[in-house]
SERO-4910 file (N, C-alpha, C, O; in steps of 0.05 Angstrom, whole numbers):
BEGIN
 pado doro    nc1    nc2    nc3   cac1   cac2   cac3    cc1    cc2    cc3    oc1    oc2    oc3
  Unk    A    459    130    658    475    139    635    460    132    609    444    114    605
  Unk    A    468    152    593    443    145    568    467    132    546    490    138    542
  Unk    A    452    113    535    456     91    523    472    110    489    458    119    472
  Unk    A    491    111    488    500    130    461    495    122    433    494    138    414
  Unk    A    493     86    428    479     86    400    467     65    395    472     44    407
  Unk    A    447     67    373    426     52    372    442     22    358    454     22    336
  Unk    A    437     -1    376    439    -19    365    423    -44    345    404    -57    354
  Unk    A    433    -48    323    408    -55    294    424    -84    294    448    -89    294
  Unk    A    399   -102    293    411   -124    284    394   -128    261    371   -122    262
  Unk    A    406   -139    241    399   -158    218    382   -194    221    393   -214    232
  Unk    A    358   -194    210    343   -220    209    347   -219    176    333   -201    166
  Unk    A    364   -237    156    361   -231    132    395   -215    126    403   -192    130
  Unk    A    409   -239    115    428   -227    103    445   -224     67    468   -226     58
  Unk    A    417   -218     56    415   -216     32    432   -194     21    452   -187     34
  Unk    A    424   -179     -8    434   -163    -22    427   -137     -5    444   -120      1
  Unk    A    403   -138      2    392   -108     21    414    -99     25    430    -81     18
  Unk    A    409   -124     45    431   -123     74    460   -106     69    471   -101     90
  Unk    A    470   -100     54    488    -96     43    491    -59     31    511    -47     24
  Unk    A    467    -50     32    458    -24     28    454    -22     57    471    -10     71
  Unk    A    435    -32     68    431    -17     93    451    -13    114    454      5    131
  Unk    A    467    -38    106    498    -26    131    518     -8    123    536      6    132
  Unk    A    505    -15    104    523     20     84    512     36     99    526     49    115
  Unk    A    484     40     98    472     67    117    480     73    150    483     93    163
  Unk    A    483     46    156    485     48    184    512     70    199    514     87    217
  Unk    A    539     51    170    563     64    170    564     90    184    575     98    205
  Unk    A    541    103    157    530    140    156    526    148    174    534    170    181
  Unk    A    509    129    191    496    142    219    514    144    243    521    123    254
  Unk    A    520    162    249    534    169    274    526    157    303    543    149    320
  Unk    A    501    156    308    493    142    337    480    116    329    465    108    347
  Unk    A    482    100    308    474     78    302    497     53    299    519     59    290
  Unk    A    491     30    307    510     19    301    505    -28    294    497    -44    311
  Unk    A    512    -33    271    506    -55    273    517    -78    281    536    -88    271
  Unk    A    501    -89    308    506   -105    316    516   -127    311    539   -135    315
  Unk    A    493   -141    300    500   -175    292    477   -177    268    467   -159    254
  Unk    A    474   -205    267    460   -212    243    455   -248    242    472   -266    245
  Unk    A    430   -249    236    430   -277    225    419   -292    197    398   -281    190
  Unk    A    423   -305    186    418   -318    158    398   -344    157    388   -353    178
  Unk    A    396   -351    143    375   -377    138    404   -400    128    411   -422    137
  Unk    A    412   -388    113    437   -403    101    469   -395    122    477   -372    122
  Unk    A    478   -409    133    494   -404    147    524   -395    129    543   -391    144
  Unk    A    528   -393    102    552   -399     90    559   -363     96    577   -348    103
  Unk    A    529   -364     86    528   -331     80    527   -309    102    535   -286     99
  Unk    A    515   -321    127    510   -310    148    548   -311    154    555   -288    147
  Unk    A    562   -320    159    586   -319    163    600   -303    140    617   -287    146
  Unk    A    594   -307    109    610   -273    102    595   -251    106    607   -232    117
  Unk    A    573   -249    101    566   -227    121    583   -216    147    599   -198    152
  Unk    A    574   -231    157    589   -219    182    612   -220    185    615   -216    209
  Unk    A    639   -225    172    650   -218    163    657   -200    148    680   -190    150
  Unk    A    643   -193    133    647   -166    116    648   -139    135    665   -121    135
  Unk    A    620   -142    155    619   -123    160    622   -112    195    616    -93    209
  Unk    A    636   -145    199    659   -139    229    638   -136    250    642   -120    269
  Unk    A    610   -153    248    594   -153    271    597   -180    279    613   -195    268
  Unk    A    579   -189    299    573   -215    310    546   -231    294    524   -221    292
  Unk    A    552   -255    284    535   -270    282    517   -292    296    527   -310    310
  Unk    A    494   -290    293    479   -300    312    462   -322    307    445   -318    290
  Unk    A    465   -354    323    462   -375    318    435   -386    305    432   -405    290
  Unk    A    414   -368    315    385   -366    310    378   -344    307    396   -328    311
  Unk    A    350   -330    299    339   -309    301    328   -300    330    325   -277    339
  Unk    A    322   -331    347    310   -323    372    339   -307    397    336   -292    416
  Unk    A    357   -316    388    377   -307    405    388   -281    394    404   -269    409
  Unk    A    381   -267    367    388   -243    368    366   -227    371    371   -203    374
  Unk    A    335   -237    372    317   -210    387    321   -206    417    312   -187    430
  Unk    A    341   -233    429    346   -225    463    364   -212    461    361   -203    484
  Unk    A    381   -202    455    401   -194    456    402   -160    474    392   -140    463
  Unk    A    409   -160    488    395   -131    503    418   -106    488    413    -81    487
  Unk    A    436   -114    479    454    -97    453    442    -83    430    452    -63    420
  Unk    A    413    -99    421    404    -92    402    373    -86    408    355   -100    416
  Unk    A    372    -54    399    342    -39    405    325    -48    376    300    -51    379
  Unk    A    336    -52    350    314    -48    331    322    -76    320    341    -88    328
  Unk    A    305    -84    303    312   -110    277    294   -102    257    270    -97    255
  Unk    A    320   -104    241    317   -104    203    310   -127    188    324   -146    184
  Unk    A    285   -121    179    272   -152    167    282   -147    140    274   -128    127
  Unk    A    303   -170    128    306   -169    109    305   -190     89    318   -188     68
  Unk    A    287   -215     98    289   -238     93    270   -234     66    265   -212     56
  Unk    A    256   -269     53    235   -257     28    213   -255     44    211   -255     69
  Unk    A    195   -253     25    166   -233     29    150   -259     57    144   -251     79
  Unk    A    148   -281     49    139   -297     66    142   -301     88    124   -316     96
  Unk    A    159   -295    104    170   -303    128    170   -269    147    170   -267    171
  Unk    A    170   -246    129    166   -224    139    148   -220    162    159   -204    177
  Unk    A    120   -230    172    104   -231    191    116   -247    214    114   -237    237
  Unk    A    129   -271    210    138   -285    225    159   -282    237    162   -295    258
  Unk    A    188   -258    224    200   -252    237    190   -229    258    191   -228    282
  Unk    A    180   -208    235    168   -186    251    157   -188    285    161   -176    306
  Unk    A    143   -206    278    131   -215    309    148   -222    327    145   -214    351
  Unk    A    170   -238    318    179   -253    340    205   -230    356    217   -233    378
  Unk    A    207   -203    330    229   -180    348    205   -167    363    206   -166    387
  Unk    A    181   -154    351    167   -135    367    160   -154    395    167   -140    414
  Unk    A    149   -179    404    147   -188    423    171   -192    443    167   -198    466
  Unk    A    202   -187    429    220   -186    452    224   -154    457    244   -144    467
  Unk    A    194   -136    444    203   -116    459    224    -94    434    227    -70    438
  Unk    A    236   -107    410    244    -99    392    236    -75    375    214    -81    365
  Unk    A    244    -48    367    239    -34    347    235    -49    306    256    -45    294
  Unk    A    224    -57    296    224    -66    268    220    -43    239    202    -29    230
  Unk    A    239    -47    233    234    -45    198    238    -69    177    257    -85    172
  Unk    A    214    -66    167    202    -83    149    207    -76    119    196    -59    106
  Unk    A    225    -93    111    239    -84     70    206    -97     66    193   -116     74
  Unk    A    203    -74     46    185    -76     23    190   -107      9    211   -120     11
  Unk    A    164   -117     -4    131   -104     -1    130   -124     26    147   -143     29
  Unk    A    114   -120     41    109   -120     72    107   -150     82    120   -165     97
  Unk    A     82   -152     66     71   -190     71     65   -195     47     73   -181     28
  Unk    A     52   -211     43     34   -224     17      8   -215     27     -8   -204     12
  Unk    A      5   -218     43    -44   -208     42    -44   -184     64    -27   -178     80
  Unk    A    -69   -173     57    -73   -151     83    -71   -158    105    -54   -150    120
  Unk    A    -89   -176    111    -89   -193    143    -66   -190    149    -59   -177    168
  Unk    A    -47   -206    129    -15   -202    151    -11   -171    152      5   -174    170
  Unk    A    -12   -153    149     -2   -130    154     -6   -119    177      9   -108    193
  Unk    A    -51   -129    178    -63   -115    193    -48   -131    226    -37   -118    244
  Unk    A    -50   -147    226    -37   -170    251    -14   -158    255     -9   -152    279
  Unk    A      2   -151    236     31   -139    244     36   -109    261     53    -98    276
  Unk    A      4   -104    246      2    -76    261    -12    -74    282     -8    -53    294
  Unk    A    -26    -86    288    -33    -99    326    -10   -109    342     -8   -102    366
  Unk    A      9   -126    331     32   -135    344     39   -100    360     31    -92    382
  Unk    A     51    -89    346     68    -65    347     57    -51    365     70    -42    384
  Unk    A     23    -46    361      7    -33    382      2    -35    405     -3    -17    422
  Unk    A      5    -68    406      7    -85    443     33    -86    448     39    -85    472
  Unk    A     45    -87    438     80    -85    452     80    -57    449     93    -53    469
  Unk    A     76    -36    441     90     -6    444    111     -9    425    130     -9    440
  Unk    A    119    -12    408    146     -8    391    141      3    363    119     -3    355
  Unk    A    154     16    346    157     28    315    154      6    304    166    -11    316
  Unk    A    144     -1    288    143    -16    265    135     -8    242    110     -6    239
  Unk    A    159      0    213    158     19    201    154      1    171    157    -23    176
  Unk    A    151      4    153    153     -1    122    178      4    107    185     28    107
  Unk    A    193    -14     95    216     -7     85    214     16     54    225     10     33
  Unk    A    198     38     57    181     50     33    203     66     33    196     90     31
  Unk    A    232     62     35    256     86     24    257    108      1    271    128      4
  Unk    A    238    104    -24    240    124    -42    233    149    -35    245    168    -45
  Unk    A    210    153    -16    197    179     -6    217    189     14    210    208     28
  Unk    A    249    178     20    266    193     32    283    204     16    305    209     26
  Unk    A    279    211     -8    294    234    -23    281    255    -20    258    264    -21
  Unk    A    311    266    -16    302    300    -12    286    314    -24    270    331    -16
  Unk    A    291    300    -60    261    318    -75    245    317    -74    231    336    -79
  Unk    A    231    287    -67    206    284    -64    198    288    -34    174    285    -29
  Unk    A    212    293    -16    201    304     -2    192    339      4    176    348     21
  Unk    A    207    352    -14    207    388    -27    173    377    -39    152    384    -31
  Unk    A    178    362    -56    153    365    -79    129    357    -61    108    367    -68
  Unk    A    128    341    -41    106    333    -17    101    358     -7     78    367    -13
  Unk    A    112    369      2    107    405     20     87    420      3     64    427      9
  Unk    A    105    425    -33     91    441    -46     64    429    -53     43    439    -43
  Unk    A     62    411    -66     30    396    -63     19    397    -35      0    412    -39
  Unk    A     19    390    -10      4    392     15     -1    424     20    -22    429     32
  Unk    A     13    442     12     12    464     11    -10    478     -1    -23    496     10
  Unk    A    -17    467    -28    -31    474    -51    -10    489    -53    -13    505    -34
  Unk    A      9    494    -64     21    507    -88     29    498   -116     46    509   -130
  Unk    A     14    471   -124     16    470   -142     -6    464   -150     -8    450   -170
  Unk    A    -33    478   -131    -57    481   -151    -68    456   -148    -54    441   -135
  Unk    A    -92    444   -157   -104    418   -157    -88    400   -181    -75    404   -201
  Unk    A    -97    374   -163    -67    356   -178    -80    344   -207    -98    327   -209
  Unk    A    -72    352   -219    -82    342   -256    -72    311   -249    -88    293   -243
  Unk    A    -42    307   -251    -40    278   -253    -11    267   -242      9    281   -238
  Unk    A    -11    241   -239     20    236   -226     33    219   -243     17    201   -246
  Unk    A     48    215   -254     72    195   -265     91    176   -244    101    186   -224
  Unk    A     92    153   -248    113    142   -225    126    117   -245    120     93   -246
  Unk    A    142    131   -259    160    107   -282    177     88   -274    185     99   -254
  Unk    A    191     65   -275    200     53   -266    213     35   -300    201     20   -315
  Unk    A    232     43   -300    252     21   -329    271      5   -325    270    -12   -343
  Unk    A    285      2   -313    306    -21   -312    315    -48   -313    316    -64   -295
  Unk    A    319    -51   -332    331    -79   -348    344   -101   -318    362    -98   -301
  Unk    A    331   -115   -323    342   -143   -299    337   -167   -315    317   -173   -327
  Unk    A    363   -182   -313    366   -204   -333    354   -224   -318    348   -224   -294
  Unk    A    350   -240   -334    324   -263   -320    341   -282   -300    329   -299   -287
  Unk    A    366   -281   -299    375   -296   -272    377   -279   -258    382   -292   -238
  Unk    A    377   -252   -252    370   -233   -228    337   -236   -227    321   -243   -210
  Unk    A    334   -229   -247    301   -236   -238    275   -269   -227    252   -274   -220
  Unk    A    300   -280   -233    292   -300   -227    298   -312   -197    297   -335   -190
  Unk    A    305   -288   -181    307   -293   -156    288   -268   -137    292   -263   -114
  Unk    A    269   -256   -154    257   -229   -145    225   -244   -147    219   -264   -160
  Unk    A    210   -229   -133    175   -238   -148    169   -220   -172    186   -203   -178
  Unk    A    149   -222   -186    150   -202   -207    149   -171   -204    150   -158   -183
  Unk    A    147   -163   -231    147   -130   -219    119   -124   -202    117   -108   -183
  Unk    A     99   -140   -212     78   -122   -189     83   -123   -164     78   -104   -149
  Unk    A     94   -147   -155    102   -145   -124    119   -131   -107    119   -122    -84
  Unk    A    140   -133   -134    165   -129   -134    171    -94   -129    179    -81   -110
  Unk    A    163    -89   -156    177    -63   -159    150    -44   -154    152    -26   -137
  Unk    A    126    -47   -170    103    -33   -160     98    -23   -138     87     -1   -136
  Unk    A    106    -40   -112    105    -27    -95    115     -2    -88    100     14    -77
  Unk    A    138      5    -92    150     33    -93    133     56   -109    135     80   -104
  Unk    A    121     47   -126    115     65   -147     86     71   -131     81     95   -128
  Unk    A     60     47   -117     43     61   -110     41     78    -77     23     93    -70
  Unk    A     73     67    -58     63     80    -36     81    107    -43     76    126    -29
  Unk    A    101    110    -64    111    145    -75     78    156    -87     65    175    -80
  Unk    A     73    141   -102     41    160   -116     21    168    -90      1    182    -95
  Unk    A     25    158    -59      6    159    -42     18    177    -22      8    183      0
  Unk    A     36    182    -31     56    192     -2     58    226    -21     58    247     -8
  Unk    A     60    227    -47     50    258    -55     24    261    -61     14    281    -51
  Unk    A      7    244    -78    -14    251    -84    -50    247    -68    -70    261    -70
  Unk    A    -46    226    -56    -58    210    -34    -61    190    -45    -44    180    -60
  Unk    A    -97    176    -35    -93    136    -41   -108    137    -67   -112    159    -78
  Unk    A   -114    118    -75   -125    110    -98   -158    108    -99   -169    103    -78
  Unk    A   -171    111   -118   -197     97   -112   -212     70   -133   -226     50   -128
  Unk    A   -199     85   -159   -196     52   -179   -170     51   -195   -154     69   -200
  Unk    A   -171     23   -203   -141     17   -219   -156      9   -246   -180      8   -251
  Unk    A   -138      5   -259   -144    -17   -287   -116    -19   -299   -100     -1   -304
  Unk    A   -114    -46   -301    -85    -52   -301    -74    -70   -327    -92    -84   -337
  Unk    A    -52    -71   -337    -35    -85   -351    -11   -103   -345      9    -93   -335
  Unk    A    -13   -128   -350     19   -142   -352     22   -149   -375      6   -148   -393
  Unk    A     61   -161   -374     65   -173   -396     98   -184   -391    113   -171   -377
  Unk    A    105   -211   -405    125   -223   -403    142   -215   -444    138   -229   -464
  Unk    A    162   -187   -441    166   -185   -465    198   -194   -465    210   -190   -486
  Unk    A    216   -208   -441    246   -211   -455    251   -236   -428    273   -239   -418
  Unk    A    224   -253   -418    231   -265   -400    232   -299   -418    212   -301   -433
  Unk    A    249   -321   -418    245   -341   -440    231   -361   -430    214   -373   -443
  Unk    A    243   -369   -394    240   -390   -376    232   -384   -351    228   -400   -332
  Unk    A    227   -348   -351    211   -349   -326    182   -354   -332    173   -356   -355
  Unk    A    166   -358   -309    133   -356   -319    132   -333   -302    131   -339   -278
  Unk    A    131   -311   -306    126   -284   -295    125   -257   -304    147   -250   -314
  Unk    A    106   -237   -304    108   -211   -318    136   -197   -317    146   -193   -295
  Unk    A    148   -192   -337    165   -170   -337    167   -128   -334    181   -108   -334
  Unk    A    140   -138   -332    123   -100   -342    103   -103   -328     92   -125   -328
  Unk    A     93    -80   -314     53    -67   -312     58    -50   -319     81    -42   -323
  Unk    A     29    -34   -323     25    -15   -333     -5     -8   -319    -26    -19   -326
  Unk    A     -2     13   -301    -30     14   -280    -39     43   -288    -24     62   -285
  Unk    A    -67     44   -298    -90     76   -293    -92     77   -274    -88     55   -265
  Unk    A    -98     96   -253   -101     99   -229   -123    127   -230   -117    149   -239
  Unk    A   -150    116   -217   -165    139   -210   -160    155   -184   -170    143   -165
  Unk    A   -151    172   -179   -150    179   -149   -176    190   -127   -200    193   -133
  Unk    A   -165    194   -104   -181    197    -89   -190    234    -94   -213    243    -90
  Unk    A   -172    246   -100   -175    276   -106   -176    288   -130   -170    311   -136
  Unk    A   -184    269   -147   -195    275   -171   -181    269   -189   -189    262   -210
  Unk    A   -154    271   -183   -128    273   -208   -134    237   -220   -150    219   -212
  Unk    A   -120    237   -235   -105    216   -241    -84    211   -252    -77    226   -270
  Unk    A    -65    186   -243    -40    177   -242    -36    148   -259    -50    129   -255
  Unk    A    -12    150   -283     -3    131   -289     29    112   -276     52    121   -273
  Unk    A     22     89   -272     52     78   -253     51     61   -278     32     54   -292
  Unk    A     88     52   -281     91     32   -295    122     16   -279    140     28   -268
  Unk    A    119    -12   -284    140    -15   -267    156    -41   -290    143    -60   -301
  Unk    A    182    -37   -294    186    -49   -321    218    -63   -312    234    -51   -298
  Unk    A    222    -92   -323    252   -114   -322    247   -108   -348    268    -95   -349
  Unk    A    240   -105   -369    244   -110   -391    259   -105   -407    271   -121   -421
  Unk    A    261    -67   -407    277    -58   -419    294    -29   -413    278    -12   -408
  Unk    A    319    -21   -411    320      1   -396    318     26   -426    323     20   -449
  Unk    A    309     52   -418    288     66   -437    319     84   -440    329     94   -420
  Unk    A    333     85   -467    356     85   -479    351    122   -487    371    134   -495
  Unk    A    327    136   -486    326    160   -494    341    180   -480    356    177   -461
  Unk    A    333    204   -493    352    226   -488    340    233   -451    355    238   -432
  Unk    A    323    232   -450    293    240   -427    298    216   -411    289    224   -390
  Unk    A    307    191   -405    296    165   -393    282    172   -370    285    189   -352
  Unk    A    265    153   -375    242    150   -348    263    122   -331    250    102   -327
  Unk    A    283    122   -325    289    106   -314    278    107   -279    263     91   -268
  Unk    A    286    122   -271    261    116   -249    253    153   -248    270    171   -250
  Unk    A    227    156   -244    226    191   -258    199    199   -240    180    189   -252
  Unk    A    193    207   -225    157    217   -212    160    249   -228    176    266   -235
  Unk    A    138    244   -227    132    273   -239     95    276   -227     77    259   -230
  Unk    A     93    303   -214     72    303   -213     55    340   -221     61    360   -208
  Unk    A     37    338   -244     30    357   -258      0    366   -248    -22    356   -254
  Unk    A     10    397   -226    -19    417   -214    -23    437   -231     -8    440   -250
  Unk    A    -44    452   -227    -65    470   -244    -42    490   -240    -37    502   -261
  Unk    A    -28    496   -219     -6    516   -222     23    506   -213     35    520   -197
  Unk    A     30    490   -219     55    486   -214     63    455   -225     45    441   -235
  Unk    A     88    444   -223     96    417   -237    118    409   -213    127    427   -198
  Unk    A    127    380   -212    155    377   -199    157    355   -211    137    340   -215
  Unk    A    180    349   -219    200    329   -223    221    316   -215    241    331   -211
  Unk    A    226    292   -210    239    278   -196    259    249   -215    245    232   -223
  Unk    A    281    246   -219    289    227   -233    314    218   -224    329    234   -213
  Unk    A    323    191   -225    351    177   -218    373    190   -240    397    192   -237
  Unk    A    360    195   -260    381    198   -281    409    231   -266    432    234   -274
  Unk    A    394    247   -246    415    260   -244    430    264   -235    443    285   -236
  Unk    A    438    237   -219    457    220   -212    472    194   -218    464    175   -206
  Unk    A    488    192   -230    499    159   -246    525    166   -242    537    187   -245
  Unk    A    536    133   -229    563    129   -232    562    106   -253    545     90   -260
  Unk    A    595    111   -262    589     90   -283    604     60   -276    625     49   -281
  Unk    A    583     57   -261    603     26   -240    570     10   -239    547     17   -242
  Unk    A    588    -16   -231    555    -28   -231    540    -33   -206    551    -40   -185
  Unk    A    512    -30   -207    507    -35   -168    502    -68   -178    513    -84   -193
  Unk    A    477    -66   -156    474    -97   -152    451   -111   -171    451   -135   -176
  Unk    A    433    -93   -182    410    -97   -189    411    -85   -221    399    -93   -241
  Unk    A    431    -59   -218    433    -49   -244    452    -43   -257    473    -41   -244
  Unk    A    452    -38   -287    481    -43   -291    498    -10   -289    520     -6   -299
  Unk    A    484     10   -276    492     32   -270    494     39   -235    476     29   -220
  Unk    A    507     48   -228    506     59   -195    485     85   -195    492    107   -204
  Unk    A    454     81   -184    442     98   -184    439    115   -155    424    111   -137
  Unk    A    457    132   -157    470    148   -128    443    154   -111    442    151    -87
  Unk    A    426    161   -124    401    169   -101    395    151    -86    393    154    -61
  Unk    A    391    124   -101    382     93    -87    397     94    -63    384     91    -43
  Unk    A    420     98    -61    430     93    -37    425    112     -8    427    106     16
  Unk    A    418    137    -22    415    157     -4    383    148      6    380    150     30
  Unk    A    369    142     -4    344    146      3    345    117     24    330    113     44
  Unk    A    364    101     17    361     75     47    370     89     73    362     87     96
  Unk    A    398    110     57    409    117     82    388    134     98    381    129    121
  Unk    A    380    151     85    355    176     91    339    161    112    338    171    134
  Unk    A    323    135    104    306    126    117    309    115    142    296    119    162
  Unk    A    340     95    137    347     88    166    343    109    193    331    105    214
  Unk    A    363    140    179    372    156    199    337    164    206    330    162    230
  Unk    A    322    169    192    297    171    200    293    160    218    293    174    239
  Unk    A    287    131    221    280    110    229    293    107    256    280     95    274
  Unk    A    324    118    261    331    121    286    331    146    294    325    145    317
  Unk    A    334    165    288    333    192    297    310    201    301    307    212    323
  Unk    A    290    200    287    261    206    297    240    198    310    224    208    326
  Unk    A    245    176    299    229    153    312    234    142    336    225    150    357
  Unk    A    254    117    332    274    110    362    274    131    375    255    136    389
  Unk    A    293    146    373    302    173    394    281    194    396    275    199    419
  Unk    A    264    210    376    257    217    374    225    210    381    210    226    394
  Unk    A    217    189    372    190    186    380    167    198    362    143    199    368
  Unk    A    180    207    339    158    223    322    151    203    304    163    182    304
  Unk    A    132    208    288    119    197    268    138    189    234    156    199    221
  Unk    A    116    163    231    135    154    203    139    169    184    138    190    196
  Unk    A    143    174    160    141    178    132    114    167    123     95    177    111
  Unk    A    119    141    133     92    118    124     96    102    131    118     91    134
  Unk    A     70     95    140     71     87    168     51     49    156     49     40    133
  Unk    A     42     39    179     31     13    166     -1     19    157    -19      2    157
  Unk    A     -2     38    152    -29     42    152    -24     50    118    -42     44    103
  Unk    A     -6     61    108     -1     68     84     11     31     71      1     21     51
  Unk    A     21     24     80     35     -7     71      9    -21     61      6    -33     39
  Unk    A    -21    -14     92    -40    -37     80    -57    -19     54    -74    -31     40
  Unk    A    -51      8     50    -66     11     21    -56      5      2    -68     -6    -17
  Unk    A    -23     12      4     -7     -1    -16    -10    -37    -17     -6    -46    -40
  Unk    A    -14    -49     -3    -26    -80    -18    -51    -81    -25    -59    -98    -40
  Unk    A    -71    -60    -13   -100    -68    -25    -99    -60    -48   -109    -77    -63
  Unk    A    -90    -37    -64    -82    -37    -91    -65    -61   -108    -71    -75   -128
  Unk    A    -45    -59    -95    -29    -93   -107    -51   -111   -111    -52   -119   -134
  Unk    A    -67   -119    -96    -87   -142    -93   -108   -123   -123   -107   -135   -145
  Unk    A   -120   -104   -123   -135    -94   -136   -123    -94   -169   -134   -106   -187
  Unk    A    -99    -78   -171    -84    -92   -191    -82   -119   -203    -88   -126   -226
  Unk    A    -75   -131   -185    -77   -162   -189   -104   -176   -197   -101   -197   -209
  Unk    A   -130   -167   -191   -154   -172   -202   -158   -158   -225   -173   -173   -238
  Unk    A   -156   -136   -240   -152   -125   -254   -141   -135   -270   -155   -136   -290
  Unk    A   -118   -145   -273   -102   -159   -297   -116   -189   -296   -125   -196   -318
  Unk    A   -117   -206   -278   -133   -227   -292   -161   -236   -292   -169   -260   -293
  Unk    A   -180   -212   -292   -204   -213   -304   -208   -181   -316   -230   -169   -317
  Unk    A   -187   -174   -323   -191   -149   -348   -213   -127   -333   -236   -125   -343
  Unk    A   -208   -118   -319   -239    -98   -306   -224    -80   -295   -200    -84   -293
  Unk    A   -238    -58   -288   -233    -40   -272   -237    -39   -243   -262    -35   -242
  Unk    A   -229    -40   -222   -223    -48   -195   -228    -26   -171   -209    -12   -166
  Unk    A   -248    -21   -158   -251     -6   -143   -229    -10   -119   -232    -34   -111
  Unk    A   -208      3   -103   -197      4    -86   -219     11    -51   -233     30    -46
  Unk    A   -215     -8    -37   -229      6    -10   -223    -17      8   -230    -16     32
***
């Protein structure tokens, strides 16, 4: 008898966490299991909230023969260490952005996956909106002509006690901005980069970058990824891709969706954000799990997106221009 729905457990029961079982809700043949926490207070409303089983350790919910995939949603550090320990019981993994801290861990993560046989995907959700995936077709297509240049804006105001529980934006939020710039335009080949701390008092950490990007196909792309300030104009670049070909343009922005309620991170409900976790999940089980087809982006896109992070990151503190490779 075939097994009717995919069971997801949770390692990490943070703010994510809390979007993604929203998605799960969505999914018709998906369903969440259980979950475990580092902090037990929380691991118990969690699971409470959302009427699954909680689980005493992490090692007893990768056995769990109930549960086919695990959702890494813990911080950035511990990401390799959970990862491993579901793909070796045999586990499906998705991994919330940004991946690890160094390439090595990525590359290791992505051998794990390869000797066990299992998905192990990148939590890179933005490239599951519908538009940017229309605007992917027409660029792979050439219909919009050779790519002049890409935009990947990023504005939203985060008060320094939200931010003071996040890594900075290069880690943080950049990442979105360079695996969307890689996932329409391709990879990078140099950066030259900017930070700056303009409304942070007591953190020691950038609030803003501001990255040139030479590309691999000639174009070039500006990313900026910003806590500082949210951009109050008529136009906001609150989160906005735009990418401009010799014959054609596409645009992409949060703004054409707002509720006026607050999410978790911002002080607006930005309706796409949520679609694009849900998008990804159902991906992630429908195609993948069941399906067996290929990622969006896959780990091989995750480790260019940190060798730029890393390249960025040399860039801003010795002022140079940074070849990517």
């Amino acid at each position: 008898m075939t097994k009717k729905n995919i069971g997801i457990g949770f390692i990490g029961a943070g703010e994510i966490s809390i979007l993604h079982a929203k998605a799960l809700r969505d999914i018709p043949n998906a369903e969440l299991v259980g979950l475990w926490n580092r902090t037990e207070k929380r691991a118990k409303k969690r699971a409470k909230e959302e009427d699954c089983k909680r689980y005493e350790t992490p090692e007893k919910l990768v056995k769990d023969p109930a549960i086919d995939a695990v959702f890494i949603l813990t911080n950035l550090e511990t990401h390799l260490q959970f990862a491993k320990l579901a793909m070796e019981a045999g586990k499906h993994v998705l991994v919330e952005k940004p991946l690890c801290f160094s390439v090595p861990e990525i590359e290791e993560m992505k051998a794990i996956a390869e000797k066990c046989g299992v998905f192990c995907i990148p939590g890179h959700n933005m490239i599951h909106e519908d538009s940017l995936k229309r605007a992917q077709e027409l660029i792979k297509n050439g219909d919009l002509g050779k790519i002049v240049s890409c935009y990947v804006m990023y504005n939203i105001h985060h008060s320094e006690e939200r931010a003071s529980t996040l890594p900075g934006v290069v880690r943080h939020i950049l990442t979105h901005n360079l695996y969307t710039m890689m996932y329409l335009v391709g990879r990078p080949k140099r950066v030259n980069a900017f930070k700056a701390n303009r409304h942070y008092e007591r953190l020691d950490q950038e609030d803003i970058t501001l990255v040139n990007i030479e590309l691999e196909n000639g174009g070039l792309a500006h990313l900026c990824a910003s806590f500082a300030a949210d951009d109050l104009s008529s136009s906001p670049w609150t989160f906005t891709v735009k990418v401009i070909g010799t014959s054609g343009t596409t645009n992409y922005t949060y703004q054409d969706w707002v509720e006026v309620k607050k999410g978790i991170s911002h002080a607006h409900t930005y309706t796409a954000y949520q679609e694009t976790i849900t998008n990804e999940d159902k991906y992630f089980i429908d195609l993948c799990i069941k399906g067996g087809g290929k990622p969006l982006s896959d780990l091989e896109d995750a480790i260019w997106a940190q060798k730029t992070t890393e390249a960025v990151e040399k860039s801003i503190s010795e002022g140079i221009t940074v070849e990517v490779k």
